[in-house]
C-alpha positions in Angstrom: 52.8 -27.7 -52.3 53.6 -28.6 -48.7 57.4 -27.7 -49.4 56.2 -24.7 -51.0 54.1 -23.4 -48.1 57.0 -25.1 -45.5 59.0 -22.4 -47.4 57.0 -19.4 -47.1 55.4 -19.4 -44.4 54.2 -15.5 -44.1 52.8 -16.1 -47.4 50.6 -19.2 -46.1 49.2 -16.9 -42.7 48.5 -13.8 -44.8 46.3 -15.7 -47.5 44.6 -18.0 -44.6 43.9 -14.7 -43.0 42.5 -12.9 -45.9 40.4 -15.8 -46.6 39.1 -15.7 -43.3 38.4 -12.2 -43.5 36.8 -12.3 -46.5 34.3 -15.2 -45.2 33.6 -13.0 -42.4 32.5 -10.4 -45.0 29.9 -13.2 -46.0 28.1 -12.4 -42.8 29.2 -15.1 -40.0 28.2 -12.1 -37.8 32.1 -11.9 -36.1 33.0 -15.2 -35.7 36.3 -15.4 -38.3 37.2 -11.4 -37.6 39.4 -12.2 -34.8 40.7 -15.5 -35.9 41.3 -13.7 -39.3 43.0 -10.7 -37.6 45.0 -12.9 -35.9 46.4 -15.0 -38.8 47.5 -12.0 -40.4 49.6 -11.0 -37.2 51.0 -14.4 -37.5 52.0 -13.3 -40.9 54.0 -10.4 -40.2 55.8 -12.1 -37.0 56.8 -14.9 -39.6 57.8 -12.0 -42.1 59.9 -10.9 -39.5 61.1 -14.5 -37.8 61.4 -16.5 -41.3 63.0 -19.1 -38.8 60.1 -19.8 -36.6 59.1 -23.6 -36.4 55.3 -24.4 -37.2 54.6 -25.6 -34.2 55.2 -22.2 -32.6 53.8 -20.3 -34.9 50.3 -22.7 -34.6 50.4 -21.9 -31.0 50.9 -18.2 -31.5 48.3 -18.0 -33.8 45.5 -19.8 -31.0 46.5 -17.4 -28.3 46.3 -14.5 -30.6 42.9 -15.6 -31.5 42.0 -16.3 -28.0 43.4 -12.7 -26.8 41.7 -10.7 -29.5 38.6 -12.4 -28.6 38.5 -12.2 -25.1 40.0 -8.6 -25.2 36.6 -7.5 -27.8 34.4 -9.3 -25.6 36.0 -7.4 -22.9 35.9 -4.0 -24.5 31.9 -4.6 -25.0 30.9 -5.7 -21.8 32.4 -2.2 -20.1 31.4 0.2 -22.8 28.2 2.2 -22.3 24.8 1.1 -23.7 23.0 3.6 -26.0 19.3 3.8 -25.1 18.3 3.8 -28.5 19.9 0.1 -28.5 17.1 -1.3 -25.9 14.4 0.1 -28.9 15.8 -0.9 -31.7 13.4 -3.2 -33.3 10.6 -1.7 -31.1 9.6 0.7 -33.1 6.3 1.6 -31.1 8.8 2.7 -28.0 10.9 4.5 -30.1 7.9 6.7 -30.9 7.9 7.5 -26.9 8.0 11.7 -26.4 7.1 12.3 -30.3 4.0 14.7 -30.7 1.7 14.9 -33.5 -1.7 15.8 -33.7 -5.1 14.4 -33.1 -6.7 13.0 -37.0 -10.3 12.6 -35.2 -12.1 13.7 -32.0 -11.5 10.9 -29.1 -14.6 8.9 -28.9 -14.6 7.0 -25.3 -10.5 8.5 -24.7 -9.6 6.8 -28.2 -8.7 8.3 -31.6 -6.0 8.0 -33.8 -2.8 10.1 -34.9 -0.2 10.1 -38.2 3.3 9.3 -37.1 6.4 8.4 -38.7 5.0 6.2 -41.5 1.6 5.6 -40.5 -1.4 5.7 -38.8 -1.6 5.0 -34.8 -4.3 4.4 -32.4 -3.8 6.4 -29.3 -5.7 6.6 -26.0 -6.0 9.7 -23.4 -8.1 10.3 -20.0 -9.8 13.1 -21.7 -12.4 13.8 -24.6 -9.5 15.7 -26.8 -11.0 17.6 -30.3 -9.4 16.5 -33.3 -6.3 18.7 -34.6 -5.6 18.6 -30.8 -1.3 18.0 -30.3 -0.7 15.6 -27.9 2.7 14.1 -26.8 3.2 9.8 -26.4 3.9 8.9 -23.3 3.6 4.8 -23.2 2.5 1.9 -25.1 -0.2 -0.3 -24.2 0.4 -3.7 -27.0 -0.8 -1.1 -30.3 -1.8 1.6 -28.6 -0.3 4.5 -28.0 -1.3 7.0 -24.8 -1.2 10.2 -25.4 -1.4 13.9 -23.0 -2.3 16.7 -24.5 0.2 19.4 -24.4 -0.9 22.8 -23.4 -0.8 26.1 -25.2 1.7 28.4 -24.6 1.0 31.8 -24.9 
């Protein structure tokens, strides 16, 4: 077996490659996609250098891995942020801007609305009638505050 893979060695990289990729697909969360990705460029630069000793191609293959790492980490520290990632399992601030309208008169500046999929208790400074649409402007813990938005004629 060890002559066999001594022998081929392209064939060795590519299949410890795939394997690696296909744990990856298991969920390690990114962990074997560079180390796989690398072990396949192994392959095809022992495809093309059949002669290449095992010592070098060992080394290439940590470098590569180490490159294509530090290159993805690179790329996703200087690439821009989407605001919707800052929300995304907040789903109280995502509903920040959203109007809807008023289910029951405000008693005391509270009442409650029907957004998204469900039911939200909202606050405003001001006694508001119910059917009243008002926009979210913050979030106080489960609460959402609410302004009324005027009429246009």
């Amino acid at each position: 077996m060890i002559e066999q893979i001594a022998t081929q060695p392209a064939w060795f990289w590519l299949c410890f490659g795939g394997l690696l990729l296909i744990a990856e697909l298991l969920g390690t969360g990114g962990y074997l996609l560079w180390t796989g990705s690398a072990a396949v460029v192994v392959a095809l630069i022992t495809w093309i250098f059949p002669n290449m000793g095992w010592e070098l191609q060992g080394t290439l293959f940590a470098v590569l891995t180490l490159l294509s790492v530090i290159a993805w980490r690179s790329w996703l520290r200087h690439r821009p942020r989407q605001a919707s990632d800052k929300t995304l399992n907040q789903k109280n601030h995502q509903l920040i801007g959203m109007r809807a309208r008023l289910i029951t008169d405000t008693e005391n500046g509270f009442s409650r609305i029907k957004l998204a999929d469900g039911s939200w208790r909202v606050y405003c400074n001001q006694e508001l009638p119910a059917n009243t649409e008002v926009e979210v402007i913050a979030v106080d813990g489960i609460t959402l505050k609410v302004r009324p938005i005027p009429h246009q004629p």
